[in-house]
MIDOSE-1310 file (N, C-alpha, C; in nm, 2 decimals, decimal comma, always signed):
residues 234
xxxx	-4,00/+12,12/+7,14/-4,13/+12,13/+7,21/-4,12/+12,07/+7,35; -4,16/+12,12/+7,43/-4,17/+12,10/+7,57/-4,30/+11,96/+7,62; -4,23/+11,92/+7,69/-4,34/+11,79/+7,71/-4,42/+11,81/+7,80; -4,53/+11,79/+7,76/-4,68/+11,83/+7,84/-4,68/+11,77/+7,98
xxxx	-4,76/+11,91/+8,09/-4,79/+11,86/+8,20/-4,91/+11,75/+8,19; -4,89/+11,68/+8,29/-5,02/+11,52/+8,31/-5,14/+11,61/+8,43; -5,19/+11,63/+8,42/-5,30/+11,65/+8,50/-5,39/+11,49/+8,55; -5,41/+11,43/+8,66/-5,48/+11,38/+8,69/-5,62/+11,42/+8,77
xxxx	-5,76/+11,40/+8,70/-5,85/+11,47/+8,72/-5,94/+11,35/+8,78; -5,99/+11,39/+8,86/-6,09/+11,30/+8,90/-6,23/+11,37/+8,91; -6,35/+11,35/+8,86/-6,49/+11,41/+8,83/-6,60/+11,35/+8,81; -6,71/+11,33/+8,87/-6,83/+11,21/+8,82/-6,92/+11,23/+8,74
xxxx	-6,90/+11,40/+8,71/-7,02/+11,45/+8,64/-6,97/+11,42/+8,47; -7,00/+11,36/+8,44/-7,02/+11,30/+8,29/-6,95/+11,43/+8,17; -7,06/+11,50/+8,20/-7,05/+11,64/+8,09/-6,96/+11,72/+8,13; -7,00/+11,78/+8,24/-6,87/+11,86/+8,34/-6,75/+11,82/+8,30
xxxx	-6,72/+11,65/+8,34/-6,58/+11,60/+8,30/-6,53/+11,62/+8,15; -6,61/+11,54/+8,10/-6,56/+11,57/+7,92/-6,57/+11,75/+7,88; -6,69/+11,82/+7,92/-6,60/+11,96/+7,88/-6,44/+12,04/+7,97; -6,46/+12,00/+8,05/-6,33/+12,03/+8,13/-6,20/+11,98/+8,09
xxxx	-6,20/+11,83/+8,04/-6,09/+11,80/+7,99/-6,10/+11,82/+7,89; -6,14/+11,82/+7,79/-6,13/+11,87/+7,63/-6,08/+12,03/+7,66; -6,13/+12,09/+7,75/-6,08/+12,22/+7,73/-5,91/+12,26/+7,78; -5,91/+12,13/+7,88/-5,75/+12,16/+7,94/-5,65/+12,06/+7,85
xxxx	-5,70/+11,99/+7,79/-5,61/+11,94/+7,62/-5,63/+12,07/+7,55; -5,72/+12,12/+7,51/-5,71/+12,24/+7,41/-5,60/+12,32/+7,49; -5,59/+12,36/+7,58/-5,48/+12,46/+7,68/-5,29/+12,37/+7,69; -5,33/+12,26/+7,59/-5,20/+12,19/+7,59/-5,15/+12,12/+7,72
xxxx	-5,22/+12,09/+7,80/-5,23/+11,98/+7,92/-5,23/+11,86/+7,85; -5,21/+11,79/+7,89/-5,20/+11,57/+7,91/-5,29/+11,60/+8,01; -5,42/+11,50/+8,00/-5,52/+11,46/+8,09/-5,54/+11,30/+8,12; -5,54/+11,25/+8,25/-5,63/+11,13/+8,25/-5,74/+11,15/+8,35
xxxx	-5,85/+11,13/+8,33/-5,97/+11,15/+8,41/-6,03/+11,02/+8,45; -6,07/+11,04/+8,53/-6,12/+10,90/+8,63/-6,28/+10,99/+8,68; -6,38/+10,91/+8,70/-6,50/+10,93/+8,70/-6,59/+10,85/+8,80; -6,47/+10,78/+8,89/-6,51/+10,70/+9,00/-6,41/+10,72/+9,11
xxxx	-6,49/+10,75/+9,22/-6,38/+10,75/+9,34/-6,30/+10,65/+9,39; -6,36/+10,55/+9,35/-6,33/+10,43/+9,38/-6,19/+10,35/+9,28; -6,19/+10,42/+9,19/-6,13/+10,38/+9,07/-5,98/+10,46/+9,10; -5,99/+10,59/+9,15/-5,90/+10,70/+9,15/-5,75/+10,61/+9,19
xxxx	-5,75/+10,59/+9,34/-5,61/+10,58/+9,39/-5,52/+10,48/+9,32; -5,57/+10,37/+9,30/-5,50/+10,30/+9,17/-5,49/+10,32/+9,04; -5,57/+10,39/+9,01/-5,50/+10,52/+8,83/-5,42/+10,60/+8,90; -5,43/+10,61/+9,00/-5,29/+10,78/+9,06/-5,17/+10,65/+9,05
xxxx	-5,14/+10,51/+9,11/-5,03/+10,44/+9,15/-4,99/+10,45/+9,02; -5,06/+10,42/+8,92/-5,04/+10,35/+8,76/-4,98/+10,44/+8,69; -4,98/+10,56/+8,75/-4,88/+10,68/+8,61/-4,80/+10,80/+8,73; -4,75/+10,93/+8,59/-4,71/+10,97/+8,65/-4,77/+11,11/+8,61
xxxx	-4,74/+11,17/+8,71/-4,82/+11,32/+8,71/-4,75/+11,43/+8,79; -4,79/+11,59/+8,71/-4,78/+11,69/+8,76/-4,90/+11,75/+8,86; -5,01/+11,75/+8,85/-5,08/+11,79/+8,93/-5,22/+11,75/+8,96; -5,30/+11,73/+9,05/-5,43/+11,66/+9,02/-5,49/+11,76/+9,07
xxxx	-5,69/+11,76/+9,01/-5,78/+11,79/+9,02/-5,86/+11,71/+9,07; -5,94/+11,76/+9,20/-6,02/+11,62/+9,28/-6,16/+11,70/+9,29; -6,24/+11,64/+9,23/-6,40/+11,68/+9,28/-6,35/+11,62/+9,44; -6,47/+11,69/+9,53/-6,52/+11,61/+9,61/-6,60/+11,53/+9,68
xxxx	-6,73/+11,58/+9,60/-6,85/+11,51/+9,64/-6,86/+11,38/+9,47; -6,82/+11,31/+9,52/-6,77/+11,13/+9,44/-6,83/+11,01/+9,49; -6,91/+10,96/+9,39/-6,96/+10,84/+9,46/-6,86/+10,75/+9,50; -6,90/+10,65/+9,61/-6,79/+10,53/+9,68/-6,67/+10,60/+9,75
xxxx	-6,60/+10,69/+9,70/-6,49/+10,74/+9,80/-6,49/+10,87/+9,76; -6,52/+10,95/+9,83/-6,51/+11,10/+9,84/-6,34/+11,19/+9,80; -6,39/+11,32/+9,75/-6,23/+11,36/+9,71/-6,12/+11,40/+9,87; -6,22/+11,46/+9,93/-6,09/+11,44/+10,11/-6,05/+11,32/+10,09
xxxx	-6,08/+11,23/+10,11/-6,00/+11,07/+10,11/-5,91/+11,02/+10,01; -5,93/+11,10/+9,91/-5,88/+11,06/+9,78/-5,70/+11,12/+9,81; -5,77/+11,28/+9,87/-5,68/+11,36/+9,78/-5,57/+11,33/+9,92; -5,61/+11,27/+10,06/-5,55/+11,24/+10,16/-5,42/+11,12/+10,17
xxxx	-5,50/+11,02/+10,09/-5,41/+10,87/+10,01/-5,32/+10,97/+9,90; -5,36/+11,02/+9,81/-5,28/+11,10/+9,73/-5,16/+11,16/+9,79; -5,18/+11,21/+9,90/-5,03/+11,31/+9,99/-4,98/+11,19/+10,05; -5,03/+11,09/+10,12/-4,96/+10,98/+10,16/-4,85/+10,92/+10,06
xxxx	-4,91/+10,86/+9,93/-4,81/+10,85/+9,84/-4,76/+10,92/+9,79; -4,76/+11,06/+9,73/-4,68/+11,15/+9,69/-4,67/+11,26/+9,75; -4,58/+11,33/+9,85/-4,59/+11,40/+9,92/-4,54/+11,60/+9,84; -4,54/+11,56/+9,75/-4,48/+11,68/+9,72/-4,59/+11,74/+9,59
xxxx	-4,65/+11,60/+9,55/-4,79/+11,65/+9,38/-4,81/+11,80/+9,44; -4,90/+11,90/+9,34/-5,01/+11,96/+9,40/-5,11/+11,92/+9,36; -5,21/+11,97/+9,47/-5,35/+11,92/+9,39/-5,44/+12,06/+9,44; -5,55/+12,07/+9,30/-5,71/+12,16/+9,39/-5,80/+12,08/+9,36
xxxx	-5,89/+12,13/+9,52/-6,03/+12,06/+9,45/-6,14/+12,16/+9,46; -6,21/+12,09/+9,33/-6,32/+12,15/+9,26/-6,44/+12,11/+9,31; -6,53/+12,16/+9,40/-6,61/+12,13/+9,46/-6,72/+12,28/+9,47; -6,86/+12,24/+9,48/-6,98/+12,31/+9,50/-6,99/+12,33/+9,64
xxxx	-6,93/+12,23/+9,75/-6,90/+12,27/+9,88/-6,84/+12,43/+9,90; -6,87/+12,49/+9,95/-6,81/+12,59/+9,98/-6,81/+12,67/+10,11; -6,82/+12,54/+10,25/-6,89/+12,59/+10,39/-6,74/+12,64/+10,43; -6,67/+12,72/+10,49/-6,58/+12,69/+10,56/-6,51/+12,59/+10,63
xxxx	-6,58/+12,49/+10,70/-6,53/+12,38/+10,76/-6,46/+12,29/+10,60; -6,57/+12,30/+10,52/-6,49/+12,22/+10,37/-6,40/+12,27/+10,33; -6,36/+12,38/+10,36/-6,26/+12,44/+10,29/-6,12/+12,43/+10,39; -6,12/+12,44/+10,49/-6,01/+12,44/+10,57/-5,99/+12,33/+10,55
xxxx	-6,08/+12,22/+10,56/-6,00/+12,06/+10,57/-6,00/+12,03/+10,41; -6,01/+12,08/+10,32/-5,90/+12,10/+10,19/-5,77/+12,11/+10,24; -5,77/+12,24/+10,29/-5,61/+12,31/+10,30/-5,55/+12,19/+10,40; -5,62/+12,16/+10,50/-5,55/+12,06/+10,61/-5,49/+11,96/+10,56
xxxx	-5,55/+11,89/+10,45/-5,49/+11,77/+10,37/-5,37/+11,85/+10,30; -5,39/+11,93/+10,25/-5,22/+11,98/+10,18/-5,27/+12,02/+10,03; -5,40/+12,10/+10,01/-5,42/+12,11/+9,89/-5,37/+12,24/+9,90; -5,34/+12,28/+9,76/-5,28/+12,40/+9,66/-5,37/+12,50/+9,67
xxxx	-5,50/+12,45/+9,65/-5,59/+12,57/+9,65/-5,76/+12,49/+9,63; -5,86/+12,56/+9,60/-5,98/+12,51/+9,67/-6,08/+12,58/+9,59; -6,14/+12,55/+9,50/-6,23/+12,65/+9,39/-6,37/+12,58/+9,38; -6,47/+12,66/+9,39/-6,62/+12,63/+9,41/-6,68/+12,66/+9,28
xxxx	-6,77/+12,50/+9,26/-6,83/+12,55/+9,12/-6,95/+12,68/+9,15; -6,97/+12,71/+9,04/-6,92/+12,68/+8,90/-6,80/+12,80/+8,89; -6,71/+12,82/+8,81/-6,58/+12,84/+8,82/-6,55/+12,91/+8,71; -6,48/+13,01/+8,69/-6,42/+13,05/+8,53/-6,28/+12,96/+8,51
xxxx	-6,32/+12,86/+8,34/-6,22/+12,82/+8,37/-6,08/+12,82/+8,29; -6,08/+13,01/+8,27/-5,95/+13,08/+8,25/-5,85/+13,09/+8,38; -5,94/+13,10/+8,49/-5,91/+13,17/+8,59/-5,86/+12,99/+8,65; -5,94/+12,92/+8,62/-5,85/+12,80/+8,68/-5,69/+12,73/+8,59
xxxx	-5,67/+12,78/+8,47/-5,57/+12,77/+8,38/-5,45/+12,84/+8,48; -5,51/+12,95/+8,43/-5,41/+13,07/+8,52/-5,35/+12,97/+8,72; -5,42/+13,00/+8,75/-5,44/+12,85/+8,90/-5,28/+12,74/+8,85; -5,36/+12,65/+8,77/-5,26/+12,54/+8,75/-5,14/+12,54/+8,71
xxxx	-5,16/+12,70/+8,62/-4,97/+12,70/+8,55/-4,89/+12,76/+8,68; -4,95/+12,84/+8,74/-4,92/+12,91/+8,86/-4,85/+12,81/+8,92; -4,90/+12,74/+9,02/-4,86/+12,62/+9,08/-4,76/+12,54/+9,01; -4,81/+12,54/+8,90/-4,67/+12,43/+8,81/-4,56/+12,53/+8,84
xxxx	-4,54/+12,61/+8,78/-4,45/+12,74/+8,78/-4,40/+12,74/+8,89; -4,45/+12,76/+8,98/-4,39/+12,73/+9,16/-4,32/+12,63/+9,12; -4,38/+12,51/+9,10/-4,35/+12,37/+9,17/-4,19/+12,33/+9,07; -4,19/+12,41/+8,93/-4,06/+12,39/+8,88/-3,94/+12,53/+8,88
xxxx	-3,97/+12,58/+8,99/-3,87/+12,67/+8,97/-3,81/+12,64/+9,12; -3,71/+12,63/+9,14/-3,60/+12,57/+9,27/-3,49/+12,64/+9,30; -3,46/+12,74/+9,35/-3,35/+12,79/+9,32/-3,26/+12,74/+9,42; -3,24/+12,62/+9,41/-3,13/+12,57/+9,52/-3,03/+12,62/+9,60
xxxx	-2,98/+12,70/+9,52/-2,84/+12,76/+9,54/-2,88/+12,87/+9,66; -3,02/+12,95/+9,63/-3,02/+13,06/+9,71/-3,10/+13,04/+9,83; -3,08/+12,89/+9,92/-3,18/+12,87/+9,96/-3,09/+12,78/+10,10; -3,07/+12,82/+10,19/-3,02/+12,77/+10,34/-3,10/+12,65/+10,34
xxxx	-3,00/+12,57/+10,41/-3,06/+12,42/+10,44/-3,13/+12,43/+10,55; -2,98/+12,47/+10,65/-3,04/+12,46/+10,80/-3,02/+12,60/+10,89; -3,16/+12,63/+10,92/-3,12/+12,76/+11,02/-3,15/+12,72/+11,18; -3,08/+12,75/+11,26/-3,11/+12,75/+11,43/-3,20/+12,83/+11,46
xxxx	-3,32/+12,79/+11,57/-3,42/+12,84/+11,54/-3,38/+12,77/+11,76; -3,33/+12,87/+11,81/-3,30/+12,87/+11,96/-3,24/+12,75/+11,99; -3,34/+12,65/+12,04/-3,28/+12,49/+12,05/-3,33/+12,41/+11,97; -3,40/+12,46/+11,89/-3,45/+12,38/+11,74/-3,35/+12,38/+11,66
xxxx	-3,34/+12,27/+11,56/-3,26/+12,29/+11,41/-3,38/+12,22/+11,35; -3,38/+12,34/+11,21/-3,48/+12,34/+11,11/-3,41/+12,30/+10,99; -3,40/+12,24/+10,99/-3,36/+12,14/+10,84/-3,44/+12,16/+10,71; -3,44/+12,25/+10,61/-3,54/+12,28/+10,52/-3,58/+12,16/+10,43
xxxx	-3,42/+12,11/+10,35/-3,45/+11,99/+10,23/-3,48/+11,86/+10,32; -3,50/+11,89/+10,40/-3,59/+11,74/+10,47/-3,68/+11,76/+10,55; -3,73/+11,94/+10,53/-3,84/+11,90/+10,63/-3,90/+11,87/+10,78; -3,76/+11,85/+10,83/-3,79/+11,86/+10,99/-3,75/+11,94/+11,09
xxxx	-3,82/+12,01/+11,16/-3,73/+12,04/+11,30/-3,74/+11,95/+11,41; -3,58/+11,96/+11,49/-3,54/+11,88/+11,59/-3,51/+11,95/+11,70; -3,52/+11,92/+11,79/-3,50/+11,94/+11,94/-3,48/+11,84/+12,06; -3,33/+11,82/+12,07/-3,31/+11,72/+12,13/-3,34/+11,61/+12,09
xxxx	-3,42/+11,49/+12,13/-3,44/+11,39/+12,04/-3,55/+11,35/+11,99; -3,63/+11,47/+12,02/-3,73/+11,46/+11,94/-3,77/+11,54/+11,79; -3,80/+11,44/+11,69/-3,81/+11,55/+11,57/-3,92/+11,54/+11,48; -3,99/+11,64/+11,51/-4,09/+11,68/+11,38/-4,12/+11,66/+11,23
xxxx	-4,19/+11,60/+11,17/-4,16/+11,63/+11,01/-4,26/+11,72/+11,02; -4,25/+11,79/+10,89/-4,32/+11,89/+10,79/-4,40/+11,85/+10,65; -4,47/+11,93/+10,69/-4,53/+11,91/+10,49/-4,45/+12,00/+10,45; -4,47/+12,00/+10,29/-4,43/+12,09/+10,19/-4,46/+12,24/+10,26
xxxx	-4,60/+12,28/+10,26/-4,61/+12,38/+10,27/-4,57/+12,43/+10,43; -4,58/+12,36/+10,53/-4,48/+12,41/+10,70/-4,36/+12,44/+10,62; -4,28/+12,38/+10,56/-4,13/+12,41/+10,54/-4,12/+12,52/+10,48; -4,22/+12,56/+10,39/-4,23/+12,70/+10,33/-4,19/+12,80/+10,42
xxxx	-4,31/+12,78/+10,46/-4,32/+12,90/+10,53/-4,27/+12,92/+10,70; -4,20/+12,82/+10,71/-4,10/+12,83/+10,82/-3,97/+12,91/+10,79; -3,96/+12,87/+10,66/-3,82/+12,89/+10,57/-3,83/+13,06/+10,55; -3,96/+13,11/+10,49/-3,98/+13,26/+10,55/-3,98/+13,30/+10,62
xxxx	-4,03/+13,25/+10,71/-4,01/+13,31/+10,92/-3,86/+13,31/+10,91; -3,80/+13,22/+10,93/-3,65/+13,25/+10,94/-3,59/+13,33/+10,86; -3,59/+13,38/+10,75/-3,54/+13,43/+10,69/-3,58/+13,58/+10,69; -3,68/+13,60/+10,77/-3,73/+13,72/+10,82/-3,72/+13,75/+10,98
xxxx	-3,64/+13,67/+11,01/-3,64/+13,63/+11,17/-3,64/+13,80/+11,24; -3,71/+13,83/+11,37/-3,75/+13,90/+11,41/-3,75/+14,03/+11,33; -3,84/+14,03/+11,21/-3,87/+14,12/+11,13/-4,00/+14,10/+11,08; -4,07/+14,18/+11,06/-4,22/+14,16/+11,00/-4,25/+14,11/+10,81
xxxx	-4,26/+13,98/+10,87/-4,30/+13,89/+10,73/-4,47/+13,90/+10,68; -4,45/+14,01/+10,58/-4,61/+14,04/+10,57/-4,64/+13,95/+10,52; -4,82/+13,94/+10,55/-4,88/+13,86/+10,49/-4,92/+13,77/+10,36; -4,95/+13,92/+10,29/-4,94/+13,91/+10,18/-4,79/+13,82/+10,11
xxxx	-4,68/+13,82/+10,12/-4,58/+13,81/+10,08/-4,58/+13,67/+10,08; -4,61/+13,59/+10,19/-4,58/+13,44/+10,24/-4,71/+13,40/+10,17; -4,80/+13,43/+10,10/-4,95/+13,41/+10,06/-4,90/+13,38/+9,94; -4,84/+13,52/+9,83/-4,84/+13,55/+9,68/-4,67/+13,45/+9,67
xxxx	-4,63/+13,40/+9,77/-4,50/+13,30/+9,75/-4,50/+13,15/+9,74; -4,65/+13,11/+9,84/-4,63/+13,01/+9,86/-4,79/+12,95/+9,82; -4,87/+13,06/+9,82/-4,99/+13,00/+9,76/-4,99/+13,00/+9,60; -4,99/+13,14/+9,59/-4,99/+13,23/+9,46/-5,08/+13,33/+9,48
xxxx	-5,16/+13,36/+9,56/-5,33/+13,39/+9,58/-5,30/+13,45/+9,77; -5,35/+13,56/+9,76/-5,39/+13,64/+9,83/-5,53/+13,67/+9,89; -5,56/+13,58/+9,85/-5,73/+13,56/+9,88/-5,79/+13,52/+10,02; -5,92/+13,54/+10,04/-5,98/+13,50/+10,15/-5,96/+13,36/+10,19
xxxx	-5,97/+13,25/+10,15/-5,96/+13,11/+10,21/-5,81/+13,06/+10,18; -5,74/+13,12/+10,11/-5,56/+13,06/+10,15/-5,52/+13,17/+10,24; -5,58/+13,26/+10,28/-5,54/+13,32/+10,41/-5,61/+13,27/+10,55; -5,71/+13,22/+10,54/-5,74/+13,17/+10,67/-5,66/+13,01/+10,66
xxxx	-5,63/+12,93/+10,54/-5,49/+12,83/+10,52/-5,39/+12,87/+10,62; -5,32/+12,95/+10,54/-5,18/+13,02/+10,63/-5,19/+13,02/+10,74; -5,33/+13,09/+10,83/-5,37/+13,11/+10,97/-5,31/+12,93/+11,03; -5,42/+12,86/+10,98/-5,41/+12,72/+11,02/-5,24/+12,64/+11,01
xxxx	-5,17/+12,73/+10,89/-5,03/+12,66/+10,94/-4,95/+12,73/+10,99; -5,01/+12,85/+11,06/-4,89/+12,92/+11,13/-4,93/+12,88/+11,30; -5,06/+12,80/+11,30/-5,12/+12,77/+11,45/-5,02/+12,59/+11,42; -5,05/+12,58/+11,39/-4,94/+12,44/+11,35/-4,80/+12,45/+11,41
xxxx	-4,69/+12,53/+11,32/-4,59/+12,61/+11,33/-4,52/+12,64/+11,50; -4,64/+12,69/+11,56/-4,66/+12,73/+11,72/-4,64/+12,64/+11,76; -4,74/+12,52/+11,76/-4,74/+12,41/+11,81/-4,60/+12,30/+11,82; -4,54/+12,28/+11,72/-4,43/+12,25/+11,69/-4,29/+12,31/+11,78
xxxx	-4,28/+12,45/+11,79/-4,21/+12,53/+11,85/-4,23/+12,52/+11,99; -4,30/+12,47/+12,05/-4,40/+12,51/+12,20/-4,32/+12,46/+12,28; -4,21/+12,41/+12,29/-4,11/+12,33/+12,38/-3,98/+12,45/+12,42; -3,98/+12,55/+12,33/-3,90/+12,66/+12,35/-3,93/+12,81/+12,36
xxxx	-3,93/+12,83/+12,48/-3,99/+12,96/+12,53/-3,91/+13,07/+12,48; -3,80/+13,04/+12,41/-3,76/+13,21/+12,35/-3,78/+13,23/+12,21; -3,90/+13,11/+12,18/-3,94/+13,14/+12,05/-4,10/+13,13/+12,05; -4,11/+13,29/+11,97/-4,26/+13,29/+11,95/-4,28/+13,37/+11,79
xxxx	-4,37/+13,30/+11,76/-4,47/+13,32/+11,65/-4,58/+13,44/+11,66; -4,58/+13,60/+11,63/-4,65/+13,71/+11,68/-4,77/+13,72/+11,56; -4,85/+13,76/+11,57/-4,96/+13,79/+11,45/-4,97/+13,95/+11,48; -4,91/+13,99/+11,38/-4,94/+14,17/+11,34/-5,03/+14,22/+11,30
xxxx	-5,11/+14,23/+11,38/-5,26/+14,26/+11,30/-5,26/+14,33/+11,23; -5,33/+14,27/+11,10/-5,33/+14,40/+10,94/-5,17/+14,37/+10,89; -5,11/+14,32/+10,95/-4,99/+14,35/+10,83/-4,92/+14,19/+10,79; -4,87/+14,14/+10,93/-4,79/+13,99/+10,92/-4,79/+13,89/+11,03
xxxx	-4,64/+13,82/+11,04/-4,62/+13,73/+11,13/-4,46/+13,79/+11,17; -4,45/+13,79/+11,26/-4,31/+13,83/+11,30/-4,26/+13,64/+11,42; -4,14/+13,62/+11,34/-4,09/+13,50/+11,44/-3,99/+13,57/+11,54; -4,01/+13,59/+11,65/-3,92/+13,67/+11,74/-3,85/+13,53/+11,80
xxxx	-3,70/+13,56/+11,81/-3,61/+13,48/+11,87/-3,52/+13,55/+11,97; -3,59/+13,50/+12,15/-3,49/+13,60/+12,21/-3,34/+13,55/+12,23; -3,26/+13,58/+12,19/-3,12/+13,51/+12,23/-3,08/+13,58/+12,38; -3,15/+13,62/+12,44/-3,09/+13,68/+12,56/-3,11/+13,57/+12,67
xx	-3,24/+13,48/+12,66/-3,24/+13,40/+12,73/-3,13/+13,29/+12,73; -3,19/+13,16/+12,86/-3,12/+13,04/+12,83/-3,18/+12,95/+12,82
């Protein structure tokens, strides 16, 4: 028997909480729920976990702040959050913090099962072996298992998800990396708000690169992102 994933949930609504976790123990999850925002970041120090669930409207400390302390100390967890917010501006600064995904109540919550194993699933499959460390990226070196690119002496880190999807640009290097593809890889989800995500970390990406003019980041309208690398220059 396989040892259960830990879900760390954090939720104020009383009822909400207790049927949501009774139902992700019935689905064979490990739960601990916390019911105060205030309470959260010291139950996250206290154990150990596969993935958390962050309301975000939380009395005393809100789930952006929570789930922001959360990527500070663990940079690699995933997390979604469950929130009635559903403005756009809420939703991008989800993705900005480094969440997995971003679901508005009220919610089907098969469709959030499906969500979580998805993500686990990602997050334990690694294929090491088929996977370049370092590609040259003009006068950049992109360092994948650590997350940074360097240029000269100055060097960048990355989150999880830049390295992703850097790691597809290069490996599609001046070739058209559809959209879709870098979405259903690195999100799971093809959807409207982990696509305007992607947007925000491929404007990121740019920014990063902006020191070397024979590399550009193209947006294919309707289809992808093409990383063109001129080697003709110098």
């Amino acid at each position: 028997m396989t040892e259960k994933s830990h879900i760390f949930f954090v939720e104020d609504d009383l009822s909400f909480g207790a049927v949501l976790k009774s139902y992700l123990e019935l689905n064979d999850f490990s739960v601990t729920w916390v019911d105060d925002g205030k309470l959260a970041i010291e139950k996250f120090r206290s154990g150990k976990y596969d993935i958390c669930l962050l309301d975000v409207m939380l009395p005393n400390v809100d789930g952006f702040t929570i789930g922001t302390e959360i990527r500070k100390l663990n940079k690699h967890i995933p997390f979604i959050f469950l929130t009635a917010k559903n403005l756009k501006e809420d939703v991008l600064r989800g993705f900005n913090i480094g969440a997995d995904d971003y679901i508005t109540k009220p919610f089907d919550t098969e469709v959030l099962i499906c969500k979580i194993k998805a993500i686990l699933s990602r997050n334990s499959q690694n294929p090491a072996a088929q996977i370049k460390e370092e590609y040259q990226l003009g006068r950049y070196l992109f360092q994948f298992r650590l997350r940074t690119i360097q240029i000269d002496d100055h060097q960048q880190k990355l989150s999880p998800k830049e390295a992703e999807l850097l790691r597809l640009l290069c490996e599609n290097k001046n070739e058209l990396l559809p959209r879709e593809t870098a979405l259903k890889k690195i999100w799971g989800d093809d959807g409207y708000f982990t696509a305007r995500s992607m947007d925000v970390y491929i404007t990121k990406l740019r920014k990063y690169l902006v020191s070397d003019s024979t590399i550009e980041i193209k947006n294919i309208h309707g289809s992808g992102f093409l990383l063109q690398v001129d080697s003709t220059e110098n």
